[in-house]
C-alpha positions in Angstrom: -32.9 24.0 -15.4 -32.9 21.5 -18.5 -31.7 17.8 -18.0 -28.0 18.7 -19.7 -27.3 20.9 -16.6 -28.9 18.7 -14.4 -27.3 15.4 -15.7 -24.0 17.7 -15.3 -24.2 18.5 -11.7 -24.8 15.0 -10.7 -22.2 14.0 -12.1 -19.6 17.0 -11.0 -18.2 15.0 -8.5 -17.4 12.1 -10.6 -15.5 14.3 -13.1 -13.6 16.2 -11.2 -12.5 13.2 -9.3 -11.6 11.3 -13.0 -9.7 14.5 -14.0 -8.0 14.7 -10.9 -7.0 10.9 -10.9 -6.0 10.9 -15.1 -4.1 13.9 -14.5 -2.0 12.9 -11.6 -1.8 9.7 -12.9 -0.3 11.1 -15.9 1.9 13.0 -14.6 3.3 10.4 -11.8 1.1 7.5 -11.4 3.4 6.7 -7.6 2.0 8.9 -5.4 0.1 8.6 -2.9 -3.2 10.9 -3.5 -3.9 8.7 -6.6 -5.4 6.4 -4.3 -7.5 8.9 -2.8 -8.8 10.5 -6.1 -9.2 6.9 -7.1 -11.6 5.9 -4.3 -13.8 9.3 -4.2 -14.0 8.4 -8.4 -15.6 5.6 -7.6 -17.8 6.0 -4.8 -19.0 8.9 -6.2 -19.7 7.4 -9.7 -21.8 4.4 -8.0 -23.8 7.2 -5.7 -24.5 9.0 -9.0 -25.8 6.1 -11.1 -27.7 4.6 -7.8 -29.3 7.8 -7.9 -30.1 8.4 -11.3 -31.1 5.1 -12.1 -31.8 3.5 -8.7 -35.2 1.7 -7.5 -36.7 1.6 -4.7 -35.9 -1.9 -4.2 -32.5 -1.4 -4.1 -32.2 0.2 -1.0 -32.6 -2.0 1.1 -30.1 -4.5 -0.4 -27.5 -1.6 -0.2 -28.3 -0.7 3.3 -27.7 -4.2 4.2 -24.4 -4.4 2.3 -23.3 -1.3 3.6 -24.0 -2.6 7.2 -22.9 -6.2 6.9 -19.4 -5.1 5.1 -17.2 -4.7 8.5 -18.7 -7.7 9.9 -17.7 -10.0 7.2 -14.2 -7.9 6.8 -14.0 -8.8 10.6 -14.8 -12.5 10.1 -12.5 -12.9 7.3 -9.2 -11.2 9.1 -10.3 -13.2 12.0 -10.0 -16.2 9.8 -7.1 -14.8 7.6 -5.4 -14.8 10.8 -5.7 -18.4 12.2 -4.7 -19.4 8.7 -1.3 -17.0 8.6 -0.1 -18.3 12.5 -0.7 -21.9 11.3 2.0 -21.5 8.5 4.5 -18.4 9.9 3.9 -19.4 13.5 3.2 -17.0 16.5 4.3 -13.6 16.6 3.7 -9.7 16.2 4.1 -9.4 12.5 1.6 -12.5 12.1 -1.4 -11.0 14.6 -1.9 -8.1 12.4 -5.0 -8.9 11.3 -6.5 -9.7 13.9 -5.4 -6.3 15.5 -6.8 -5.0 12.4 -10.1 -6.5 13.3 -10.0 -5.2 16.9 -9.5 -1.7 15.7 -12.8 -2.1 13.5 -14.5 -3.8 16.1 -13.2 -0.9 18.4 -14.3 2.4 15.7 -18.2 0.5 15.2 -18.9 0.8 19.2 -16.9 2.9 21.5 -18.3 5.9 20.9 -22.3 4.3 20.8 -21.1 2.5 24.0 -19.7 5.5 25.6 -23.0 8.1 24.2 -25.4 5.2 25.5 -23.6 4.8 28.8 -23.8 8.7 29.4 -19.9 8.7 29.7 -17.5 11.5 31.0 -17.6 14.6 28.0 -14.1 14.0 27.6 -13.8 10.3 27.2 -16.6 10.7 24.8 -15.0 13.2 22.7 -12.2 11.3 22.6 -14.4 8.2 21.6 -15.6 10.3 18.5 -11.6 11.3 17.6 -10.9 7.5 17.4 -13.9 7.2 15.1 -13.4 10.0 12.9 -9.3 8.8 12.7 -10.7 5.3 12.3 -12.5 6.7 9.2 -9.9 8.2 7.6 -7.9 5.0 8.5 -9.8 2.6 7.0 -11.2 4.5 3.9 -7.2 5.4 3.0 -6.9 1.6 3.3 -9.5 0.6 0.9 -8.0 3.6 -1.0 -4.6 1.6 -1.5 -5.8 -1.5 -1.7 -7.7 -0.8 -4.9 -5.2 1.5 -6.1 -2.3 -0.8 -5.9 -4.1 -3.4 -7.5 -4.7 -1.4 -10.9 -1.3 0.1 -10.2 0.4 -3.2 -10.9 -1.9 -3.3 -13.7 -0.5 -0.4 -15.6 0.9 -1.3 -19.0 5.2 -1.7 -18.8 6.3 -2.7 -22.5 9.4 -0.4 -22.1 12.9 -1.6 -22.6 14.9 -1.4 -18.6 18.2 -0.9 -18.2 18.4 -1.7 -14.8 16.5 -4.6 -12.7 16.4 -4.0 -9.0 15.3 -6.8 -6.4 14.6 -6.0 -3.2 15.9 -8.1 -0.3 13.4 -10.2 1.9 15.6 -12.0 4.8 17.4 -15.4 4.4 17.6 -18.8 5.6 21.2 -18.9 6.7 23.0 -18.2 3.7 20.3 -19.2 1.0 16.9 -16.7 0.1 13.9 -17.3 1.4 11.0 -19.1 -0.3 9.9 -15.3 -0.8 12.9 -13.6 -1.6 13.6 -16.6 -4.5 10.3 -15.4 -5.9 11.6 -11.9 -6.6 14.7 -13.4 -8.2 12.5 -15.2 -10.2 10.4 -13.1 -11.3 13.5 -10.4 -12.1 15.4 -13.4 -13.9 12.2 -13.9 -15.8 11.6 -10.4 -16.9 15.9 -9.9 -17.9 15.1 -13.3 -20.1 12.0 -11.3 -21.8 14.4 -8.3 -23.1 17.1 -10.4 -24.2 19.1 -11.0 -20.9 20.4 -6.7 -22.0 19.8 -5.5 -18.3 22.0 -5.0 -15.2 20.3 -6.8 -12.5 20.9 -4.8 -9.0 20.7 -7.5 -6.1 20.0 -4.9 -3.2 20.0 -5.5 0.6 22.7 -5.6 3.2 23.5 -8.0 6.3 21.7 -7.7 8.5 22.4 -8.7 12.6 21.3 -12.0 12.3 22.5 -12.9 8.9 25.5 -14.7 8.3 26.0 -12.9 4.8 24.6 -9.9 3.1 21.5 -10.5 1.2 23.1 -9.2 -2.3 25.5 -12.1 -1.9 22.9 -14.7 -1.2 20.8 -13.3 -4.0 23.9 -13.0 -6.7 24.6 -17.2 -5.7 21.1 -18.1 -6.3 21.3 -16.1 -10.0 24.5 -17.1 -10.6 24.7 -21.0 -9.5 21.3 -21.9 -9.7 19.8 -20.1 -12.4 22.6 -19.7 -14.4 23.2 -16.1 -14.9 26.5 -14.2 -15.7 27.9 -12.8 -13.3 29.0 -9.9 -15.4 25.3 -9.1 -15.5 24.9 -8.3 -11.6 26.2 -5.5 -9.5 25.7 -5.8 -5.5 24.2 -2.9 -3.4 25.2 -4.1 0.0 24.7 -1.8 2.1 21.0 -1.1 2.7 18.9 -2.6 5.7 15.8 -0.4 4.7 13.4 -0.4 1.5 14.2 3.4 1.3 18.4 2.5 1.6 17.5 0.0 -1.3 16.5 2.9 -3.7 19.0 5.3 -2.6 21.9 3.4 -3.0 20.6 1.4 -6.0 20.4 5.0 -7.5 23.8 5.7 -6.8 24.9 2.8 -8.4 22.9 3.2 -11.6 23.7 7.0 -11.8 27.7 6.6 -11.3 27.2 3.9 -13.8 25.1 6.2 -16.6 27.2 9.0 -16.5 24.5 11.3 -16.7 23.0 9.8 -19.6 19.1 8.3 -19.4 18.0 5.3 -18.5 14.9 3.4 -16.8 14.7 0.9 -14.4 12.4 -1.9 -12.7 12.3 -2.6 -9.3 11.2 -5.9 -9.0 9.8 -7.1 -5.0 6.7 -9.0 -3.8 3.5 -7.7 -5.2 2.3 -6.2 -2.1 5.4 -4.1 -1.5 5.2 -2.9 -5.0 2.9 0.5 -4.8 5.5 1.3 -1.6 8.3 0.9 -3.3 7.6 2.5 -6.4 6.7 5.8 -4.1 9.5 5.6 -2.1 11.5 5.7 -5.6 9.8 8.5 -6.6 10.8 10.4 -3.6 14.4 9.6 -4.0 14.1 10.4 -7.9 14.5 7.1 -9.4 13.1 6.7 -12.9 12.0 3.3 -12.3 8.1 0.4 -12.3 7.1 -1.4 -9.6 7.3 -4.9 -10.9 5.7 -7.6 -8.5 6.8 -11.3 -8.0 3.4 -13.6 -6.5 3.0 -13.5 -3.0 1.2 -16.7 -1.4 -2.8 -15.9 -1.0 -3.3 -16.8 2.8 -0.2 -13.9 3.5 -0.8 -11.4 1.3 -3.8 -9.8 3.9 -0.9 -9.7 6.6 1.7 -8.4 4.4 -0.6 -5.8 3.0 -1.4 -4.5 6.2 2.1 -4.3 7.4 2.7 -2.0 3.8 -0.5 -0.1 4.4 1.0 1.1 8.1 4.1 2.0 6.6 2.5 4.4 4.1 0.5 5.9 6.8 3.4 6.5 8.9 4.6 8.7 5.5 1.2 10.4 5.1 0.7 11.5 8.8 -0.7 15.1 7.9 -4.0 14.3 7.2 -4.6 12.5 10.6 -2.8 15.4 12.5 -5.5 18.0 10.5 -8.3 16.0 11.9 -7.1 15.9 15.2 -6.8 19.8 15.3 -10.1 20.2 14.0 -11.6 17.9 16.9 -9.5 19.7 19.4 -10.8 23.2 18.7 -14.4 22.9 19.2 -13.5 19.6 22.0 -11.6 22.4 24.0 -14.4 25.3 23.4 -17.0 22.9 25.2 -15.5 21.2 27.8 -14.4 25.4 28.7 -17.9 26.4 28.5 -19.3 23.4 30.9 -16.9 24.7 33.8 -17.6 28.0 33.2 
């Protein structure tokens, strides 16, 4: 075989996994298997070129990285997390990473733990399910995480006719800190176009809110950034990120008449790769736009949006529980028989 063919099948993977990737992301860059093609893409391209033009010498210092990765993850969550209580205070929302860091913790040693200490067949087997889950887990994280960075990335010189911000919870009757950041940000990109858009101000009241959060959010525009109020329409009703796009669709739709249009939905920048996907679901032509999120939150927030995502893409975890039941079943059968 000459070196053309053999240059070719080393890097097969890699091209298949670019194609995949450029085409889906062509065709609608908010779904979730983007991420995936994404990762394989890359790990396989760095795989390739270690091989082809790897030394000896640099085994060793891979090895090491590839060992020393989850500890430093852990170490940083662990920190992350002191950090993140200190400012938003004690509770379950702000603990996530350090749950995060259990369950890492958890996938690196059960099942050595378990083999070492000659465990039950069972409890073993169900040692190595948590791991393989764990695997999947953690390499669909790393998945999103990249992937939503170069999502928000993506070029968006297009003219919108819409502008919808998502809610984020207020402080009696006034935004939060948070939610004033996606105003922001919305007001900022309605200035950029020529103040031409309809801003949607989306999110209802919720139990503990005196008002709804579209009437918080259409005061701040209006009194204290100085926007017409002939420019905003209120979607009240939603107390969901998936109510937000429904009814914010309804809206824009009733208002279009059938003709075209494109919108940007404007939230924190962690939320944006879910909220784009959730649009696309629903069928709203619309970008992700996101509005800066504070550095020592975002690992928390990120989390919380990674779990959400997963809870939507449960398939794949179901598949590799089946596949560990099977032969799990067939052996513990044949030792009573």
């Amino acid at each position: 075989m000459n070196t053309s063919w053999q240059l070719l099948l080393l890097y097969l993977p890699s091209i298949v996994f670019g194609l995949l990737l450029l085409h889906d992301v062509h065709h609608e860059p908010r779904q979730f298997r983007n991420a995936i093609w994404l990762l394989l893409f890359v790990v396989s391209l760095a795989g390739t070129l270690l091989l082809q033009f790897g030394r000896e010498y640099l085994l060793l210092p891979v090895a090491l990285l590839v060992v020393a990765t989850p500890i430093l993850v852990v170490a940083f969550l662990l920190i992350n997390n002191v950090i993140v209580v200190g400012h938003e205070g004690l509770r379950l929302s702000t603990i996530l990473p350090s749950l995060l860091a259990l369950c890492i913790l958890a996938m690196m040693t059960l099942f050595p733990l378990l083999s070492a200490y000659h465990a039950p067949l069972w409890l073993t087997s169900l040692a190595g399910l948590i791991t393989l889950e764990g695997v999947w887990f953690f390499f669909t994280f790393a998945a999103l995480l990249l992937y939503s960075y170069l999502y928000r990335l993506l070029p968006r010189k297009r003219l919108y006719d819409y502008i919808v911000v998502h809610g984020a919870g207020l402080l009696g009757d006034q935004p939060t800190p948070l939610l004033k950041g996606r105003l922001d940000k919305a007001l900022q990109l309605w200035e950029q176009q020529g103040s031409k858009a309809t801003i949607i101000v989306s999110g209802g009241q919720g139990s503990d809110e005196v008002i709804s959060e579209a009437q918080a959010m259409e005061h701040y525009l209006v009194c204290e950034r100085g926007v017409n109020p002939a420019s905003i329409v209120q979607e009240a009703q939603s107390t969901t990120t998936l109510e937000n796009l429904q009814y914010s669709k309804e809206i824009i739709e009733q208002r279009c008449q059938g003709r075209d249009y494109r919108a940007a939905l404007v939230t924190s920048d962690y939320h944006v790769y879910r909220a784009s996907e959730y649009a696309s679901k629903v069928g709203l032509k619309a970008d992700g736009i996101g509005s800066h999120t504070k550095g020592y939150y975002w690992p928390t927030a990120f989390i919380r949006e990674f779990i959400a995502v997963s809870r939507a893409h449960l398939w794949p975890y179901i598949v590799i529980g089946v596949f560990w039941l099977i032969p799990t079943a067939i052996g513990l059968l044949n030792n009573q028989l």
